[in-house]
C-alpha positions in Angstrom: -18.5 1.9 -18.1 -17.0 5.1 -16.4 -14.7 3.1 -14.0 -13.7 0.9 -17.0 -12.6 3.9 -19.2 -11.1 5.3 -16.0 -8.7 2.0 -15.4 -7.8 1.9 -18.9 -7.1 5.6 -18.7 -4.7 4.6 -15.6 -2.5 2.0 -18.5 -1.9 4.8 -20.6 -4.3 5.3 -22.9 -6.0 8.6 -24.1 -9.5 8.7 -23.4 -10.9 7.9 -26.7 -8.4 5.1 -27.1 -10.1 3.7 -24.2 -13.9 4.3 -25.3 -12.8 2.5 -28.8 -11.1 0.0 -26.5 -14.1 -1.1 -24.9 -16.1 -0.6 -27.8 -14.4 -3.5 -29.0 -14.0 -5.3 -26.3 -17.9 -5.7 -25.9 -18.1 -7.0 -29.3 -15.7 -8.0 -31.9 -15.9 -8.3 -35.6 -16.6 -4.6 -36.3 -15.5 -2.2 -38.9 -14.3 0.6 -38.5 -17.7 2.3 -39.3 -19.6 0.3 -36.6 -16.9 1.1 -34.4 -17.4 4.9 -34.9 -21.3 4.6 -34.5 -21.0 2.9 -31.6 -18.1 4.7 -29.6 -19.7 8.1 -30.9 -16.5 9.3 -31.9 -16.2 10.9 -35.3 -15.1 8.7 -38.2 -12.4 10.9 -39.3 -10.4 10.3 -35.7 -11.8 6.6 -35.5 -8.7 5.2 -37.6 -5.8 7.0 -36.3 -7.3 5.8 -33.0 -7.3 2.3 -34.2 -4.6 2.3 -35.5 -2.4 3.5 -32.5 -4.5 0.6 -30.3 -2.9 -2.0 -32.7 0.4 -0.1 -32.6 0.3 -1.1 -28.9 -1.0 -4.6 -29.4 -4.2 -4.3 -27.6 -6.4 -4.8 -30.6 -6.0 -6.9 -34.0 -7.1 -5.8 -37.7 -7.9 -8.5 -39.6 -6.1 -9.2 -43.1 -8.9 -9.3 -45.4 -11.8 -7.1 -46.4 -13.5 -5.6 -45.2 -11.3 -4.9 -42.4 -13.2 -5.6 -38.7 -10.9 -5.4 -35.6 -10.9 -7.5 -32.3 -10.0 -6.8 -29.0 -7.4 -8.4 -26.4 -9.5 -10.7 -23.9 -9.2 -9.7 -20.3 -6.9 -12.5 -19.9 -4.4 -11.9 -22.5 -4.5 -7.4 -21.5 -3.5 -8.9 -17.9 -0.6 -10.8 -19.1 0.0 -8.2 -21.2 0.1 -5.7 -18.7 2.1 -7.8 -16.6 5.1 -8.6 -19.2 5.0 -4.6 -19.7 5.5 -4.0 -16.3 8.3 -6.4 -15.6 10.1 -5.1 -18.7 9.5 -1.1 -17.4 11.0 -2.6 -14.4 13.9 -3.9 -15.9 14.7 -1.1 -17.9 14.5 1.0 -14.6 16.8 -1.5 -12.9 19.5 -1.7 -15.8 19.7 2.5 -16.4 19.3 3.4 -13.2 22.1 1.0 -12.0 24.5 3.1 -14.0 24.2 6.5 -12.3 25.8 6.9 -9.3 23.6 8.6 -6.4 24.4 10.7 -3.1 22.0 9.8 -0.4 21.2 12.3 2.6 19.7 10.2 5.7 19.4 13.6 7.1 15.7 14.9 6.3 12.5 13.9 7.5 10.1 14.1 4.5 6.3 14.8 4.7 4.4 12.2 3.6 1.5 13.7 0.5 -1.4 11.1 1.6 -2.1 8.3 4.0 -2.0 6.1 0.6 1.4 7.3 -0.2 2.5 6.3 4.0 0.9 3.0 3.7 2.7 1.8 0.4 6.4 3.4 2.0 5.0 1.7 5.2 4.6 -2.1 2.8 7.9 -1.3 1.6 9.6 -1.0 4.6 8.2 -4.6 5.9 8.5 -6.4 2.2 12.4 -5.4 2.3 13.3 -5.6 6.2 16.5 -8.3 6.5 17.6 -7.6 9.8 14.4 -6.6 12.7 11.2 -4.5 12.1 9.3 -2.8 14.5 5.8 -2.0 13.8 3.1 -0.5 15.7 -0.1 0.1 13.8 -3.9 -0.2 14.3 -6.4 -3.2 12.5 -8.2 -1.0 11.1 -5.1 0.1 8.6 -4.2 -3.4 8.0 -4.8 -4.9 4.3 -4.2 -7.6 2.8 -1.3 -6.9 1.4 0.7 -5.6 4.6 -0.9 -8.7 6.4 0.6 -11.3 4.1 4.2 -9.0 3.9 4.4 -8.8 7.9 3.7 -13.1 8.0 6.4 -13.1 5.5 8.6 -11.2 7.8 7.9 -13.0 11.0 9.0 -16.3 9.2 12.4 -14.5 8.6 13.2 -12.0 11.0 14.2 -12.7 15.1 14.1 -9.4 15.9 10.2 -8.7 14.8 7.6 -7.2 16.9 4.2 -6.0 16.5 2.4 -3.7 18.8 -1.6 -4.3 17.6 -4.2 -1.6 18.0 -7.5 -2.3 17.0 -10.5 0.3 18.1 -13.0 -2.5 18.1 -10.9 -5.3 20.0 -10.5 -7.2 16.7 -7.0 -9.0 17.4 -6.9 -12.2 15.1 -4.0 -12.5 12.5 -2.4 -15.1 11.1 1.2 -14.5 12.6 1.9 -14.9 16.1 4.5 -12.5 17.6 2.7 -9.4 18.6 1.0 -7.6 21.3 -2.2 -6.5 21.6 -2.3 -3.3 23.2 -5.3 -2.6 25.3 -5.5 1.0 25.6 -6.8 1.8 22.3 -9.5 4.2 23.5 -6.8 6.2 25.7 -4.7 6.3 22.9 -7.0 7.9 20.5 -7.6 10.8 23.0 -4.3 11.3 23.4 -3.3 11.6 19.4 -6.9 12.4 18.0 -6.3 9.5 15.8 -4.7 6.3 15.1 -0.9 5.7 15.3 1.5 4.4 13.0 5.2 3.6 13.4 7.2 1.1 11.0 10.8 0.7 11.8 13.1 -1.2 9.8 16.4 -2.6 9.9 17.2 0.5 12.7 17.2 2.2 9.3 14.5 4.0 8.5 10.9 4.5 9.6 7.3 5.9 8.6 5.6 7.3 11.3 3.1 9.6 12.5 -0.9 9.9 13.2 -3.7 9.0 11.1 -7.0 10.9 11.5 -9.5 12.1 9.6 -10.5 14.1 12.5 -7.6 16.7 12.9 -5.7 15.5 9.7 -3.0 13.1 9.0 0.3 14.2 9.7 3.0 11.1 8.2 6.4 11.1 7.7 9.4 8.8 6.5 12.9 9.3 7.6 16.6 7.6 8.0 17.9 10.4 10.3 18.9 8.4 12.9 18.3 10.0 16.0 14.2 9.7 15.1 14.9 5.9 13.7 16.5 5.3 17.2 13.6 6.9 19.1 10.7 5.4 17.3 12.0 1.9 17.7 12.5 3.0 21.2 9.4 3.6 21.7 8.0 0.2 19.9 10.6 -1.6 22.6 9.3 -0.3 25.9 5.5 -0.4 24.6 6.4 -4.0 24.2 8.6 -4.7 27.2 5.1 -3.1 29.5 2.4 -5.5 27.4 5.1 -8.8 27.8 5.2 -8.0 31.9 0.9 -7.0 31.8 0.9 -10.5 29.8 2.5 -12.0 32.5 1.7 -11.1 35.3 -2.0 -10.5 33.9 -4.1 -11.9 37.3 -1.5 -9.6 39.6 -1.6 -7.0 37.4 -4.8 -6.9 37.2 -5.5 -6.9 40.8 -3.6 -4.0 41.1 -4.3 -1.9 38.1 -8.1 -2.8 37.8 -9.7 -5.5 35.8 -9.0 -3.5 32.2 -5.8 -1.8 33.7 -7.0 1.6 33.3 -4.4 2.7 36.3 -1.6 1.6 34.0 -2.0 5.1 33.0 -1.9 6.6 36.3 1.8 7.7 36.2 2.1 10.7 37.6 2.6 11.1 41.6 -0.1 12.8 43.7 
């Protein structure tokens, strides 16, 4: 009951709007009164309430007495919700269109929350035309950026994918990426998980994920840090493509999980 007053909450409405709502919703054919003795809101706020909820077409009054109301199923909310949303958008689109805008690609700006790096990071991949860069671990991928980087390898040539997974999980349903092995050396090294998302040499979200130390993400277009972190995806892919190839030599010389891969400094 909570989360449902909480989701309605998130559509807009106040929260006794949403308690008369769902008071509905569980049972239509009620007056007003009933409506009040069951929500437990008083009667003299119970039809301003209702009225504002069929104000905003979620419920309908009926035309005779005694008046009883009914409720939008789930079905016709979603659509409802849906054909809001697409006309917010529009709106957006159309008055937003008409103001012209100055855009400095100068300033790296902190990211608030790993949800808030994840969405820019969806972003970046849904619009990509040109090459994306990604390197990110399983454990951070959802469905959503799974399905947007298989879009993106059906359109892009330039598209790689350096995969991290801290339990050696590597299975997606694209094909052009490379697993990368050291995931345990890694995590030392950052106290976390990594995340880099390069797109069209443009812009990028990058930075560590960790509930250890704390996250620290950012998204930029200054292009010396664009340049470097798709930099950094290239040669991380050029090594994995020559381990992949030469993977019985390499591993004769580097150890059976090429742990002295790492060795790079001279004695």
């Amino acid at each position: 009951m909570e989360e449902a007053l909480t989701a309605l909450e998130k559509i807009g409405l106040s929260p006794n709007e949403a308690r008369v709502f769902l008071t509905i919703y569980k049972e239509d054919g009620k007056t007003g009164y009933k409506i009040s003795k069951d929500s437990g809101i008083a009667r003299s706020k119970i039809y301003p309430l209702l009225s504002s909820l069929v104000e905003k077409g979620l419920i309908f009054q009926s035309k005779e007495e005694p008046i009883v109301y009914r409720s939008l199923t789930l079905k016709e909310l979603v659509a409802k919700l849906d054909l809001d949303r697409q006309k917010h958008i529009q709106d957006v689109r159309e008055n937003l269109t008409q103001l012209d805008t100055k855009v400095d690609k100068a300033p790296v700006w902190q990211l608030a929350s790993y949800e808030q790096a994840m969405e820019r990071a969806l972003y970046e991949i849904q619009t990509a035309q040109k090459s994306l860069y990604v390197q990110i671990y399983t454990e951070d991928l959802t469905p959503p950026l799974i399905k947007a980087l298989e879009r993106a390898e059906s359109r892009l040539h330039d598209f790689v994918v350096i995969l991290f997974s801290q339990h050696h999980r590597y299975s997606l349903p694209f094909r052009r990426y490379y697993k990368h092995y050291f995931e345990a050396a890694k995590k030392a090294d950052y106290h976390g998980r990594w995340l880099s998302v390069v797109a069209d040499s443009q812009a990028v979200v990058s930075g560590r994920i960790s509930e250890e130390v704390g996250s620290d993400l950012l998204w930029t277009q200054n292009s010396s840090m664009v340049f470097m972190a798709q930099e950094y995806v290239l040669h991380d892919a050029y090594n994995l493509r020559t381990l992949n190839k030469l993977d019985k030599e390499a591993r004769e010389v580097f150890g059976a999980d090429l742990a002295d891969v790492r060795n790079i400094y001279f004695d």
